[in-house]
PAZAPA-4460 file (N, C-alpha, C; in steps of 0.05 Angstrom, whole numbers, plus 32768, in hexadecimal, padded with zeros to 4 digits):
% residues 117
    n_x    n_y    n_z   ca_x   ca_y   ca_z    c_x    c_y    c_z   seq   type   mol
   80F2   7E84   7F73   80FA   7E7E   7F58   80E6   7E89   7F44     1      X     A
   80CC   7E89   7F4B   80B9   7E9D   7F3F   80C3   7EB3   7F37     2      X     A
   80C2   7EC4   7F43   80C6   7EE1   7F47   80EE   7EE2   7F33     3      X     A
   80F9   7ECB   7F3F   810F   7ECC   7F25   8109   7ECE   7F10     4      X     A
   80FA   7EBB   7F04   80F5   7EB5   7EE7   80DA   7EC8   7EDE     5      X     A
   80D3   7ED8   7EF3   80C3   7EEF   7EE1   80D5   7F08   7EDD     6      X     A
   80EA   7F04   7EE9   80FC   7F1C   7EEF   810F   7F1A   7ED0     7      X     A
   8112   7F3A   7EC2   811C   7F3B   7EAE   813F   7F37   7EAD     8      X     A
   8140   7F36   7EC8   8164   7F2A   7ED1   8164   7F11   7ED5     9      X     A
   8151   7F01   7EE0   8154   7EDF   7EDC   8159   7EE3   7EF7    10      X     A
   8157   7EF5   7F0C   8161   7EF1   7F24   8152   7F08   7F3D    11      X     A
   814C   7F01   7F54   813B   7F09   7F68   814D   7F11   7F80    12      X     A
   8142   7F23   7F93   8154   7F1C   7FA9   813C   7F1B   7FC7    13      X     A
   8144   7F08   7FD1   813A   7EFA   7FEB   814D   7F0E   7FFF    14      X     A
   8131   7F1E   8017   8144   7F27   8026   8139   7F1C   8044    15      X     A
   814C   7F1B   8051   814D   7F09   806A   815A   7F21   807D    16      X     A
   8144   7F23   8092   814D   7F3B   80AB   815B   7F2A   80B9    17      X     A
   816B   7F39   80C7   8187   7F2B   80DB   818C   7F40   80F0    18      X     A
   8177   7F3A   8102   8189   7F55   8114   8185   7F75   810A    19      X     A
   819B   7F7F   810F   819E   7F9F   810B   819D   7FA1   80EF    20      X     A
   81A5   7F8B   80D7   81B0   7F82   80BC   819D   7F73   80AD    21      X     A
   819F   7F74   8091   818D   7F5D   8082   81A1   7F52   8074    22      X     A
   81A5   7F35   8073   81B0   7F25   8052   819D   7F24   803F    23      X     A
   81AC   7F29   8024   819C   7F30   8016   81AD   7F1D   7FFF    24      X     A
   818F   7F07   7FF2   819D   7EEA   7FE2   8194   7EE7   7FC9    25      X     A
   81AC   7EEB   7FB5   8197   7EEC   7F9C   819E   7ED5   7F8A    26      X     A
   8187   7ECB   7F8A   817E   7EAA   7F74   8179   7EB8   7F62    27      X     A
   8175   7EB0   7F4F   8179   7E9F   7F34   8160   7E8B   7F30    28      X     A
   8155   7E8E   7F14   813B   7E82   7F13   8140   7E63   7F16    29      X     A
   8153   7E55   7F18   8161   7E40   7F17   815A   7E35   7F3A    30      X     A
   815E   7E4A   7F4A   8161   7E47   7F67   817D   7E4A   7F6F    31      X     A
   8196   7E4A   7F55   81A9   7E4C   7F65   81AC   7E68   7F71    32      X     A
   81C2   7E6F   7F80   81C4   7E8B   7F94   81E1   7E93   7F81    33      X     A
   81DE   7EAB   7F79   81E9   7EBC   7F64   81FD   7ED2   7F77    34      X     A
   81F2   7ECF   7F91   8201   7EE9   7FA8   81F1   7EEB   7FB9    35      X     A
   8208   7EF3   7FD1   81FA   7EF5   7FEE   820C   7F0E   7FF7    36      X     A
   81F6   7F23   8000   8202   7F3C   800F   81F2   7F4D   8026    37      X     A
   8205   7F58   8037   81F5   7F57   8053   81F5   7F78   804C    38      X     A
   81DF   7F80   805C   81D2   7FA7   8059   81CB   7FA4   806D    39      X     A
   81CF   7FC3   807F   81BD   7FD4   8091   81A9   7FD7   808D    40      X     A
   8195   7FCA   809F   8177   7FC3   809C   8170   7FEC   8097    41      X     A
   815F   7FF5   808C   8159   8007   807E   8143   800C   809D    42      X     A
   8145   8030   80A4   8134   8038   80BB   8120   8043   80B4    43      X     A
   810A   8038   80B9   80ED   8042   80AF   80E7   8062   80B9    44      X     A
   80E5   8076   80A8   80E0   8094   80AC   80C5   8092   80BB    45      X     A
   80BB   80A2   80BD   80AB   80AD   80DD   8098   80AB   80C0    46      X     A
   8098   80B7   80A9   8088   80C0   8098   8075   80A6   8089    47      X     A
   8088   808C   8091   8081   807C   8083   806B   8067   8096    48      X     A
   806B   806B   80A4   805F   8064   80B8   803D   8067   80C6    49      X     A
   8048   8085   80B8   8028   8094   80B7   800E   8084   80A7    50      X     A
   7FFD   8087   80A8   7FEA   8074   80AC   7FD2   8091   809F    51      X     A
   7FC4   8091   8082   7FB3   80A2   807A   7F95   8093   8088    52      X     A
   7F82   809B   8099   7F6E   807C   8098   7F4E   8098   8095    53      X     A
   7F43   809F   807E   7F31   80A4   8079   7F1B   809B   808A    54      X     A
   7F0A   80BE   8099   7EF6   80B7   80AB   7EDF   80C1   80A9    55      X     A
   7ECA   80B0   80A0   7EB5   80A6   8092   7EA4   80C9   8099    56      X     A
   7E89   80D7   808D   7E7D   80EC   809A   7E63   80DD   80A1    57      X     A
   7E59   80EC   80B1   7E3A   80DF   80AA   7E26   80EA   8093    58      X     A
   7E2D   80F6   8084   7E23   8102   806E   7E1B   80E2   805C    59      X     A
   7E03   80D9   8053   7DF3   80C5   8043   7DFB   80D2   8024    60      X     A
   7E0E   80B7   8022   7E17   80C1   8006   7E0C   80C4   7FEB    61      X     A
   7E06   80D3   7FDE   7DEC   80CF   7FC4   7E00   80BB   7FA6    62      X     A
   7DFA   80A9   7FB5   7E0A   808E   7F97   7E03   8094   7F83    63      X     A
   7DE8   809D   7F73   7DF3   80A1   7F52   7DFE   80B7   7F53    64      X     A
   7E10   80D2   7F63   7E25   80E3   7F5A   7E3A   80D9   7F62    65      X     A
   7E45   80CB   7F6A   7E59   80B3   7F72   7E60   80A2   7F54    66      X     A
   7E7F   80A8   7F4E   7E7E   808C   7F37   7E88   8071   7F45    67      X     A
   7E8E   8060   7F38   7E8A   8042   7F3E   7EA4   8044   7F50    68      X     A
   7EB7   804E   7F4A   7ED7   8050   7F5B   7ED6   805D   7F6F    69      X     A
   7EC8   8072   7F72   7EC1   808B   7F89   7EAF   8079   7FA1    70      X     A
   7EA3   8068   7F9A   7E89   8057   7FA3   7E97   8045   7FB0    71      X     A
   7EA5   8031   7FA8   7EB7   801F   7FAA   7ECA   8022   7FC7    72      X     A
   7ED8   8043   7FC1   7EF0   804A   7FD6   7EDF   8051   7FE8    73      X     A
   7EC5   8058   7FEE   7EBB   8061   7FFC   7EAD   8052   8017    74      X     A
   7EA6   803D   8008   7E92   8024   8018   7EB3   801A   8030    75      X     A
   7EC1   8020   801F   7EE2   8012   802D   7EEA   8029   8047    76      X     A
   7EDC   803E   8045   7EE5   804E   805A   7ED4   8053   8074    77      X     A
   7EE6   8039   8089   7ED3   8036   80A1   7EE6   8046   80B6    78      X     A
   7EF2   805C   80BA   7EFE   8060   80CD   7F18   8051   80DC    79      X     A
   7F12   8039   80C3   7F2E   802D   80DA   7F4D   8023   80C1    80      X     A
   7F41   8021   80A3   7F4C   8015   808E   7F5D   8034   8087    81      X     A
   7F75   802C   807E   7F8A   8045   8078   7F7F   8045   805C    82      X     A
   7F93   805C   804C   7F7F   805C   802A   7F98   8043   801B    83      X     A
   7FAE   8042   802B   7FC1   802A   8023   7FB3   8014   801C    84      X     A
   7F9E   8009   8037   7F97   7FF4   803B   7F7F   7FEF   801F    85      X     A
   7F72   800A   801E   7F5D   8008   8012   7F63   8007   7FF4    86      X     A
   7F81   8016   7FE2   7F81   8014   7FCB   7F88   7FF8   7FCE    87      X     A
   7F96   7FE2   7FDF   7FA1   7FC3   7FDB   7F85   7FBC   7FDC    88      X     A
   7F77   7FBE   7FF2   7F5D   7FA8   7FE6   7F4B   7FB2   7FCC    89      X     A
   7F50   7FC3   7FB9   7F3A   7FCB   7FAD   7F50   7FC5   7F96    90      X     A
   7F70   7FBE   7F96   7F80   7FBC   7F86   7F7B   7FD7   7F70    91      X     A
   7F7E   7FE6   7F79   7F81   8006   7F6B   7F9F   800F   7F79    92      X     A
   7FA5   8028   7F6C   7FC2   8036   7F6D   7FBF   8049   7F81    93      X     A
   7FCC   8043   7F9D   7FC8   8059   7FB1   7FC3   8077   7FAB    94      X     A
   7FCE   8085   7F92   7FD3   809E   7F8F   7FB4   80A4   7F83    95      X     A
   7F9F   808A   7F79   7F84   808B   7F69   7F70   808F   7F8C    96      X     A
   7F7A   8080   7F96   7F6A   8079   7FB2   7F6A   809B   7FC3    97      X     A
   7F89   809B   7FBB   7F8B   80B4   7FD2   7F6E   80CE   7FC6    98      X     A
   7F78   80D6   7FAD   7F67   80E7   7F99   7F50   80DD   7F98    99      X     A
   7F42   80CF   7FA2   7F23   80D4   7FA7   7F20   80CD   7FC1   100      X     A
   7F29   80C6   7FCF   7F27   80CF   7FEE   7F27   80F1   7FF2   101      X     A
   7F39   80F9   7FED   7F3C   8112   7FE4   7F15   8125   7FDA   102      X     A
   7F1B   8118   7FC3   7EFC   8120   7FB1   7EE2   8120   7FC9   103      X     A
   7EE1   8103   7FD7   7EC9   80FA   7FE3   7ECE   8110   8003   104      X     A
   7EE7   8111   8009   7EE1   8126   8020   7EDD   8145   8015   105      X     A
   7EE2   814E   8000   7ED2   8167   7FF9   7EB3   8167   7FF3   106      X     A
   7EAE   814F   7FEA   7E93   814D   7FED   7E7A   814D   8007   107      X     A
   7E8E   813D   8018   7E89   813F   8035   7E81   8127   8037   108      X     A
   7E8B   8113   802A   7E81   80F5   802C   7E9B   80E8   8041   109      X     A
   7EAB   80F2   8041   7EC2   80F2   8056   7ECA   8108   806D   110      X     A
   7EC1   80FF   8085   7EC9   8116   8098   7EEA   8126   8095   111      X     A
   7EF3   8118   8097   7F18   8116   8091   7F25   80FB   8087   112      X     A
   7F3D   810B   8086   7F4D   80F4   8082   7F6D   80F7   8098   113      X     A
   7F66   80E2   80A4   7F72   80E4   80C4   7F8E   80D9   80BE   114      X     A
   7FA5   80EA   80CE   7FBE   80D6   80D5   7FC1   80CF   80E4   115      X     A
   7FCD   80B8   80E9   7FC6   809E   80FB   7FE7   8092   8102   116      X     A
   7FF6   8088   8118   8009   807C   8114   7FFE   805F   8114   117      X     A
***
C-alpha cells in the first residue's frame, strides 16, 4: 500500500510467480485489488545474466590521483563483486560505476573486467 500511495496512479502491482506464469494484482493505496491478470513469466536473455565482476591488478594505487568516487569503486573491487553489485552498495548509477571501472583499468589499477555467468 506504500508503494500505492507513492505511486502517481494511486495503484501498484504485486507480482506473484506461478509455475510457467505470474498473476499479476493491482491494489490501490486503500489495499483494495483494482485487477488481477495472469502473464507468461518473461525468459531471462543469456545477456542478462552475465555478470561484469572487475579484477583487481597488483599495481599500488597512488590515492591523491584517484578522486573520492574513483577511490570508493575501487576499494569495492575484490575479484568476486560484479560492478552491479558494486554501484548498489555504493548507491551510484551502474552506467557511473561501469565508466570508472573502465577509467581505473586504463590506468592499470584494474587488471580486467571479467565476464562471469
Amino acid at each position: 500500500m506504500e508503494q500505492a500511495s507513492s505511486s502517481p496512479a494511486g495503484v501498484t502491482a504485486v507480482v506473484v510467480p506461478h509455475g510457467d506464469h505470474q498473476i499479476i494484482v493491482y491494489v490501490d493505496k486503500n489495499g483494495g485489488i483494482r485487477g488481477v491478470e495472469a502473464a507468461v513469466r518473461p525468459t531471462v536473455s543469456l545477456i542478462n545474466t552475465l555478470r561484469e565482476v572487475p579484477v583487481p591488478a597488483e599495481l599500488t594505487p597512488d590515492v591523491s590521483a584517484l578522486t573520492k568516487e574513483e577511490l570508493r569503486v575501487l576499494v569495492m573491487c575484490d575479484g568476486k563483486r560484479s560492478l552491479r553489485e558494486i554501484a548498489e552498495l555504493l548507491g551510484m548509477p551502474f552506467s557511473r560505476v561501469r565508466l570508472i571501472a573502465e577509467r581505473l583499468r586504463a590506468l592499470g589499477y584494474l587488471k580486467e573486467i571479467e565476464l562471469r555467468m
